[in-house]
C-alpha positions as CSV (number, residue, x, y, z in Angstrom):
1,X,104.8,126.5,55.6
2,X,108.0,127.9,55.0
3,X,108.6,129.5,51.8
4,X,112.4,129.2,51.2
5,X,111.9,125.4,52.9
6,X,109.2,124.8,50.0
7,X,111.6,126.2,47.1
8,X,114.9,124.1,48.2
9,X,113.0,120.8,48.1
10,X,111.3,121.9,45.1
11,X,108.1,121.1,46.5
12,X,106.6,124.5,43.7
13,X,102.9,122.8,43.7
14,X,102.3,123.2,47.6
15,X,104.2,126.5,47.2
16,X,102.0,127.9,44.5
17,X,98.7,126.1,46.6
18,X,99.5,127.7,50.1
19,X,101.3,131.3,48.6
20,X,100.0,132.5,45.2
21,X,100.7,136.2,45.9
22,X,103.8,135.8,48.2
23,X,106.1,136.1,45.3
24,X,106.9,139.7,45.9
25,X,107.2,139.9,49.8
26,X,109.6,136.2,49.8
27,X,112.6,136.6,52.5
28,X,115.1,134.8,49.9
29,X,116.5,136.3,47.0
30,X,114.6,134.9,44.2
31,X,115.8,135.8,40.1
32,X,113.1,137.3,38.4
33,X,112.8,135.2,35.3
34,X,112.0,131.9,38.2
35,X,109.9,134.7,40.3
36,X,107.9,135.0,36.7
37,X,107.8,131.4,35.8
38,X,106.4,130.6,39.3
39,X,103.6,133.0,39.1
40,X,102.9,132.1,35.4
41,X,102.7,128.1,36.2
42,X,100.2,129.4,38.9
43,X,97.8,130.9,36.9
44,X,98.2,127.3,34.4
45,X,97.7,125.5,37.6
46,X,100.7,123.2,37.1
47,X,104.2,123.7,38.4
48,X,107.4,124.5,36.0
49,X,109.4,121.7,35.3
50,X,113.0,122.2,37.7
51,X,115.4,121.4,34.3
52,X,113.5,123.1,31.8
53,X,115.4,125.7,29.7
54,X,113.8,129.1,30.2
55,X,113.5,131.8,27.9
56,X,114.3,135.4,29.7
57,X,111.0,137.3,30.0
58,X,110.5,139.8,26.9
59,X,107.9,141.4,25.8
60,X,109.3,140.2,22.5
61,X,108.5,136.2,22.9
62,X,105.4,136.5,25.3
63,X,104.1,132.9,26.7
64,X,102.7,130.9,23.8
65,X,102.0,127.9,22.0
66,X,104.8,126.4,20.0
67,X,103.1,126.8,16.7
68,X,102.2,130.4,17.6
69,X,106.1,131.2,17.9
70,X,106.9,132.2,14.4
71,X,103.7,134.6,14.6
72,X,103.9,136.1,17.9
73,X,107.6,136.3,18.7
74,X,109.0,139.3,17.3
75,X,112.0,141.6,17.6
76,X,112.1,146.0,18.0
77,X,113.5,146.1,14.4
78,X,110.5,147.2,11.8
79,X,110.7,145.4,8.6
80,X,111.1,146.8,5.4
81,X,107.3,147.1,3.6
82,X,106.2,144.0,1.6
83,X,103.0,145.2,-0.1
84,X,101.6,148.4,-0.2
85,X,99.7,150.4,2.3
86,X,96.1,148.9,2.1
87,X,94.0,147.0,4.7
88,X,92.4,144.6,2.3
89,X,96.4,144.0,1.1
90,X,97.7,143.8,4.5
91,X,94.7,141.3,6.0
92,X,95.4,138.9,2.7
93,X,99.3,139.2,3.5
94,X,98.6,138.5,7.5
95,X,96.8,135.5,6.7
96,X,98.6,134.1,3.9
97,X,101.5,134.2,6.5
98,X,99.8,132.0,9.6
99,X,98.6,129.3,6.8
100,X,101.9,129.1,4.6
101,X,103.1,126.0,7.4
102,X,101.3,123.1,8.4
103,X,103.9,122.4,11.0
104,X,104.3,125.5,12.8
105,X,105.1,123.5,16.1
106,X,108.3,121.8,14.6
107,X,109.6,125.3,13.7
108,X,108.8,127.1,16.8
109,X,110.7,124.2,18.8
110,X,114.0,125.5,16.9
111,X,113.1,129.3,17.3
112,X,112.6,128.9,21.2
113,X,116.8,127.1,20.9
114,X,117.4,129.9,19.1
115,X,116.8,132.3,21.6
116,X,118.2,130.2,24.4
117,X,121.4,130.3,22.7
118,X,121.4,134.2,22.3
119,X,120.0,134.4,25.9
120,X,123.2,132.3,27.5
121,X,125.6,134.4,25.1
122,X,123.6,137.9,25.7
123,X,123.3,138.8,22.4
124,X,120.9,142.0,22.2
125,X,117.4,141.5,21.2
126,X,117.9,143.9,18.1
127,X,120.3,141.6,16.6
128,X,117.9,138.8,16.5
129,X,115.8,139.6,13.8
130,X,117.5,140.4,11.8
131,X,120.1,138.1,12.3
132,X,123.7,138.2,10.9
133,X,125.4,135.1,9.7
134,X,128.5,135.3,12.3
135,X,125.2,135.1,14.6
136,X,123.2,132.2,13.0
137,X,126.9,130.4,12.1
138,X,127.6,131.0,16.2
139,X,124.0,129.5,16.9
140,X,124.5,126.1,14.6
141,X,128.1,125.8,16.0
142,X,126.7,125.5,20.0
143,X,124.1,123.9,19.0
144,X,126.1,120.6,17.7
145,X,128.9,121.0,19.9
146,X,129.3,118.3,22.6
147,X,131.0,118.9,26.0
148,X,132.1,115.9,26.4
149,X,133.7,115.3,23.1
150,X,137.8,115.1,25.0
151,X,137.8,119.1,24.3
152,X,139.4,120.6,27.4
153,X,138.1,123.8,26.5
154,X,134.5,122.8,26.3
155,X,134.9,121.2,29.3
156,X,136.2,123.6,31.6
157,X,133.6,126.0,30.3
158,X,131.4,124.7,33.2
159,X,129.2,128.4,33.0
160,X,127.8,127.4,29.0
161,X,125.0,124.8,29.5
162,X,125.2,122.6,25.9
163,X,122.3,120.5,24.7
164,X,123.8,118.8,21.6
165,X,121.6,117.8,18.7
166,X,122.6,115.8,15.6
167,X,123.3,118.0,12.4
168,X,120.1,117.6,10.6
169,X,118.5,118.7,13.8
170,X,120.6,121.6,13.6
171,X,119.9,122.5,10.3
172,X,116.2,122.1,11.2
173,X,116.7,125.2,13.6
174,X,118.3,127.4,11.0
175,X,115.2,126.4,8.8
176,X,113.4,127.6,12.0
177,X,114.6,130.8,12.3
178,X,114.9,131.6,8.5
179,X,110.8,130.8,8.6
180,X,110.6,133.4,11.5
181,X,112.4,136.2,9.6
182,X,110.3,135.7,6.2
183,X,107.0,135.5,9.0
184,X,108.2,138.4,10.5
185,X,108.8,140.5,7.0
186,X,112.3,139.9,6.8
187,X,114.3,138.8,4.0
188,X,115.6,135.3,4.8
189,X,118.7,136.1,6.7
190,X,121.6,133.7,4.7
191,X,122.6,133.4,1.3
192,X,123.7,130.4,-0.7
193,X,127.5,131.4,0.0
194,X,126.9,131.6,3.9
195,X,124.7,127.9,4.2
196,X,127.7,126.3,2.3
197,X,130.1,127.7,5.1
198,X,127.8,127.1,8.0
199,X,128.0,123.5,6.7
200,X,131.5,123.2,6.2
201,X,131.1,123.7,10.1
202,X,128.3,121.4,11.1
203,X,130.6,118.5,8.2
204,X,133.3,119.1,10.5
205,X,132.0,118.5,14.0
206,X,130.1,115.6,12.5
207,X,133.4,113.8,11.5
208,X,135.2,114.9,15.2
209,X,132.0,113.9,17.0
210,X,131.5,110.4,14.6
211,X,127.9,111.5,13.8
212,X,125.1,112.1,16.4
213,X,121.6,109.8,15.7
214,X,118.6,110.1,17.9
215,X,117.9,106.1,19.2
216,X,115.7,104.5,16.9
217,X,112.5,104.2,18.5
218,X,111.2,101.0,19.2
219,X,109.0,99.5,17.2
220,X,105.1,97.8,17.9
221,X,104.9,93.8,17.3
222,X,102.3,91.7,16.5
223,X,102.7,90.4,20.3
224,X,102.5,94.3,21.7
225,X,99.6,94.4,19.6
226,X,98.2,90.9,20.7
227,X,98.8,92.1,24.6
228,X,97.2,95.9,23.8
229,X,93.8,94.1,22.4
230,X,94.3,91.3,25.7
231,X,94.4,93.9,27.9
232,X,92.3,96.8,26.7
233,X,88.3,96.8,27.6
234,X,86.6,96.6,24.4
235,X,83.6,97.7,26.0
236,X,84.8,100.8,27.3
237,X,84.4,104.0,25.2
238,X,88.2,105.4,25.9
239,X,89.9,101.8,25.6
240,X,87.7,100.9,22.5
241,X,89.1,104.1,20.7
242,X,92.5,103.6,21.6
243,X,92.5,99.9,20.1
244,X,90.8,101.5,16.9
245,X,93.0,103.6,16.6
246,X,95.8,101.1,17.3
247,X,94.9,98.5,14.8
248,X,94.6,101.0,11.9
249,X,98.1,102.6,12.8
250,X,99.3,99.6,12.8
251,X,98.6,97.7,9.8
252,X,98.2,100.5,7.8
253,X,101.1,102.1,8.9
254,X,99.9,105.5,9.6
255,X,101.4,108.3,11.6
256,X,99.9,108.3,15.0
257,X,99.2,112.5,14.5
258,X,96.5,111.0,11.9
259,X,94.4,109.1,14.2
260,X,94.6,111.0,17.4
261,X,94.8,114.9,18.4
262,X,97.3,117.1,20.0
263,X,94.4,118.2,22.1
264,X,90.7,117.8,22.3
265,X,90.2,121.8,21.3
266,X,92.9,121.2,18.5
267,X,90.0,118.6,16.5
268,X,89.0,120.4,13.4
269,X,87.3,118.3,10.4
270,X,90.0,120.1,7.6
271,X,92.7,118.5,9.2
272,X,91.2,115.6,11.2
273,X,89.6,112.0,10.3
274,X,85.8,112.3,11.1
275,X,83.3,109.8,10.9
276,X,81.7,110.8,7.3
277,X,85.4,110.1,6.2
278,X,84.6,106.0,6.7
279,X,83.3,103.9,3.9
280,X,83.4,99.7,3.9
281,X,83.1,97.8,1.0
282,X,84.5,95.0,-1.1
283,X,86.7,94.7,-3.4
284,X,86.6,93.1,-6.9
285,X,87.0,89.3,-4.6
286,X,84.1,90.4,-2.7
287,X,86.6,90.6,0.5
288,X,86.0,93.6,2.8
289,X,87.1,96.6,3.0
290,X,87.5,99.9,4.8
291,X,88.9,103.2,3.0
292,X,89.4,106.4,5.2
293,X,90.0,109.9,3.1
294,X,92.5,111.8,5.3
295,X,91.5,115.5,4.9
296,X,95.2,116.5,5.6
297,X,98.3,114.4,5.6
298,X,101.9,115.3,5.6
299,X,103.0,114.2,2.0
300,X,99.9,115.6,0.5
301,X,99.3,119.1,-1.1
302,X,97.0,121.5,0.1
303,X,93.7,120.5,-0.4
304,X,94.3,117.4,-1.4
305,X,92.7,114.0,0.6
306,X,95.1,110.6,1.1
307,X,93.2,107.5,1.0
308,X,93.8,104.6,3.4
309,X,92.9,101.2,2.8
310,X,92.2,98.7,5.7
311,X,91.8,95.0,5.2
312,X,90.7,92.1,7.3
313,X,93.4,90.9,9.7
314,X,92.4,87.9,11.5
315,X,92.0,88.6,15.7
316,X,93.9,91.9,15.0
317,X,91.5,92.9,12.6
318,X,90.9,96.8,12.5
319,X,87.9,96.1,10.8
320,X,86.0,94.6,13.5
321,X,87.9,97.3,15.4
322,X,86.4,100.2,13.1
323,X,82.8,98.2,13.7
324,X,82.9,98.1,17.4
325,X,83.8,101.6,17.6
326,X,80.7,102.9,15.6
327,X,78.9,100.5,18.0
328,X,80.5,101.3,21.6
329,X,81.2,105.0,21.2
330,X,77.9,106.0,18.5
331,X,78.6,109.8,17.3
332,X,77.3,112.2,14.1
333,X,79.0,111.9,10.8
334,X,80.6,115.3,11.2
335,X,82.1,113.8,15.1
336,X,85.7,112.9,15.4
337,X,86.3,109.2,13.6
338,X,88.6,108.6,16.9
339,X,86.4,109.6,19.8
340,X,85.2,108.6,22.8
341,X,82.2,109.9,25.3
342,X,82.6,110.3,28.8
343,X,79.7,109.8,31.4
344,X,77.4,112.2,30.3
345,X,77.7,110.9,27.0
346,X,79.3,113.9,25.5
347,X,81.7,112.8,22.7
348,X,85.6,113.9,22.6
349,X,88.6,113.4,20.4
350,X,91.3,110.9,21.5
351,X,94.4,113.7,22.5
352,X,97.4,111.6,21.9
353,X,98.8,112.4,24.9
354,X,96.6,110.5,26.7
355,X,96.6,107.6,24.1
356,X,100.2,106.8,24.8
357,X,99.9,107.3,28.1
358,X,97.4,104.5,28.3
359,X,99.7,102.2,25.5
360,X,102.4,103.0,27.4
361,X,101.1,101.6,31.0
362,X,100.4,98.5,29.4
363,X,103.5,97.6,27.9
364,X,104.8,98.7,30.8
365,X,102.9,96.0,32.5
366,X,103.9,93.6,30.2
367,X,107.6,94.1,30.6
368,X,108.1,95.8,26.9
369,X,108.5,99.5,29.0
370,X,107.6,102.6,26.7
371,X,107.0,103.1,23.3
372,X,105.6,106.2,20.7
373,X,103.4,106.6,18.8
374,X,105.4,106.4,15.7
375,X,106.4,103.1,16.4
376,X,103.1,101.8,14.9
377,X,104.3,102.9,11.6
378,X,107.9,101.4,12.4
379,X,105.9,98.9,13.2
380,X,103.4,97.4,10.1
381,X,106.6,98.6,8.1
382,X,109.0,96.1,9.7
383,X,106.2,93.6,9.6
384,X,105.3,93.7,6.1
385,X,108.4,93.7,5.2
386,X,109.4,90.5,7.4
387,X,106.1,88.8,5.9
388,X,108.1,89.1,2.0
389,X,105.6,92.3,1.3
390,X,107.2,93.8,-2.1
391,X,109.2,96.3,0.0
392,X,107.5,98.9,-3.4
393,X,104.3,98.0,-2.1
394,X,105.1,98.9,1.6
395,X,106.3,102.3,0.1
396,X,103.1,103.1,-1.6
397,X,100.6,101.6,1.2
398,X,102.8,103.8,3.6
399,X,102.5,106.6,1.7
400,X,106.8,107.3,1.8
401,X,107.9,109.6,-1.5
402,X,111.3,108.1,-1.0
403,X,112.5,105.0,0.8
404,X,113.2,106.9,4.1
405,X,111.1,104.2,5.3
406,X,114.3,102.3,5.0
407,X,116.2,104.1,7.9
408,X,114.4,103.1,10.6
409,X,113.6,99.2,9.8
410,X,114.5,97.8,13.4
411,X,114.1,93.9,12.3
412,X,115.9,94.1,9.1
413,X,118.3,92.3,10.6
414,X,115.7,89.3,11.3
415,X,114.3,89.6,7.7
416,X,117.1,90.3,5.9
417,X,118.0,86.9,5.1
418,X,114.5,86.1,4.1
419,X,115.1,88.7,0.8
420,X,118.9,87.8,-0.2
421,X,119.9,84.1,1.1
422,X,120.4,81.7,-1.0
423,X,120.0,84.2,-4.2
424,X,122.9,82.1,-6.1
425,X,120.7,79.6,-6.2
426,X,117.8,81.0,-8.0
């Protein structure tokens, strides 16, 4: 095979299958950083995505998990001392540090724009971390600026790759990168004074660019629910979790991170539903019931456990999905609640990667094309709502602390003439 013939077609897999140590002696020229991506991607067995941003190699930000950013990234700069000179007092800082987020992920996203943005512009690893305000004001201004606003400048400035983001997003990343500085020992890096003139900035491009919105995702109906069940083999283990899992998304509108995993070595039981977390019952009109204790949810404090209530729900009923589960997919009490076994019987957490995939290839199939996994929530909100569910009662059974809820109804349009017409008349 030829090497350079492999690389211009992008063909990197049979590359990286036929030539894992030709790196070194290729006859093309070949920049470093892709040199180092290649060989990395070989040693993860998968090849680099083409379009990807990259991050120049550093010592500084070695290859890492997103939530591991914040801790592992890290600049030459020493910060100033925080407590005082004592391993008992250092270990408690260290770990008081790594469990102060529950979302690490979410923040290292924003750090890894971050250091794109200084890596196009070259600024100088020791003015990272610390950063200045000219730098972090710089860093929110490319960050919302779009290249194809009319600007002639921006346009011709064909050498500046821009990936626009809406404001909040942008102020997201400055959250980002102020979490890195306090991780790192830093005092967080702008005052009150410099966020009220980086958003006098990010106002401004707002009003030139009208506002920026990611597309609302689309939402799950009772007939994408009604073709999942159709479709899905209730007998199998992996299909029989996903409808569980499904159903109680659904109707209880929860968020799909609660009922799957972001990997199966991720499961842990103080953040993850197990099956000791069930419990059916009835209520006081001796209808059942099923109540799950969420041993970590978004909008709950450390500690604390978030109860869900189930209820029946006709042919949709995630009940009898609950009950089939416990019956096709049998597992200990301290076992994920949304598992599955493969041949040898050996039981697994559904990764939600692999959930959606499989939702996905069925709506797909039935002409409704992709979906997420927060579009359950969307969802049994929309469809409470379009049933005349006290929108106050969707709030709480959603467990919203505001009416954000509200944002993202996609059939209020359809239902909102079943709450205000013909309110003269009342």
């Amino acid at each position: 095979m030829n090497i350079a013939d492999a690389l211009s077609r992008g063909d990197i897999t049979s590359f990286l299958t036929g030539f894992p140590n030709a790196v070194a002696s290729m006859p093309i020229p070949l920049p470093l950083h892709l040199a180092d991506k290649i060989v990395q991607s070989f040693h993860r067995h998968e090849p680099p995505p083409p379009s990807a941003p990259y991050i120049e190699s550093s010592h500084l930000c070695p290859h890492c998990k997103a939530a591991e950013r914040l801790f592992t990234w890290r600049g030459p700069n020493s910060p100033p001392p925080a407590t005082i000179e004592h391993p008992v007092i250092c270990h408690l800082a260290s770990i008081a540090t790594c469990a102060s987020l529950r979302d690490a992920a979410s923040y290292g996203a924003g750090l890894r724009k971050f250091h794109r943005f200084c890596d196009i512009f070259s600024v100088p690893e020791s003015n990272r971390l610390p950063a200045s305000f000219e730098l972090l004001h710089s860093f929110a201004l490319w960050v919302v600026a779009d290249p194809n606003s009319g600007d002639p400048l921006l346009s011709t400035e064909g050498s500046i790759p821009f990936g626009p983001v809406s404001v909040g997003v942008a102020r997201k990343y400055l959250s980002a990168v102020r979490a890195w500085h306090i991780a790192q020992g830093w005092p967080p890096p702008l005052s009150d004074s410099n966020h009220d003139r980086i958003n006098w900035s990010l106002r401004g491009l707002e009003n030139l660019h009208g506002g920026r919105r990611r597309p609302i995702r689309p939402p799950i109906t009772l007939s994408m629910l009604t073709a999942l069940k159709a479709t899905l083999v209730l007998s199998d283990p992996f299909d029989t979790c996903i409808w569980a899992m499904a159903a109680c998304a659904f109707f209880r509108m929860m968020r799909f991170g609660e009922v799957s995993v972001a990997s199966r070595a991720a499961f842990s039981p103080s953040k993850h539903l197990n099956r000791a977390d069930t419990f059916f019952d009835r209520d006081l009109r001796c209808k059942p019931y099923a109540r799950l204790d969420l041993p970590s949810a978004k909008t709950a404090r450390p500690g604390e456990r978030q109860s869900v209530f189930l209820n029946e729900q006709g042919d949709l009923c995630p009940l009898t999905a609950l009950h089939n589960l416990a019956s096709v997919v049998p597992a200990l009490a301290s076992d994920p609640l949304f598992s599955w076994h493969d041949s040898k019987g050996d039981v697994h957490p559904m990764a939600k990667v692999r959930a959606i995939e499989r939702i996905n290839s069925i709506l797909v199939a039935w002409g409704w094309g992709t979906t997420f996994g927060h579009s359950f929530r969307i969802g049994g909100a929309s469809f409470y709502l379009a049933k005349k569910v006290d929108p106050e009662i969707v709030r709480i059974t959603g467990r919203w602390k505001s009416l954000a809820y509200e944002t993202y109804i996609w059939a209020f349009e359809q239902i909102s003439s079943q709450h205000l017409a013909n309110a003269a008349l009342l």
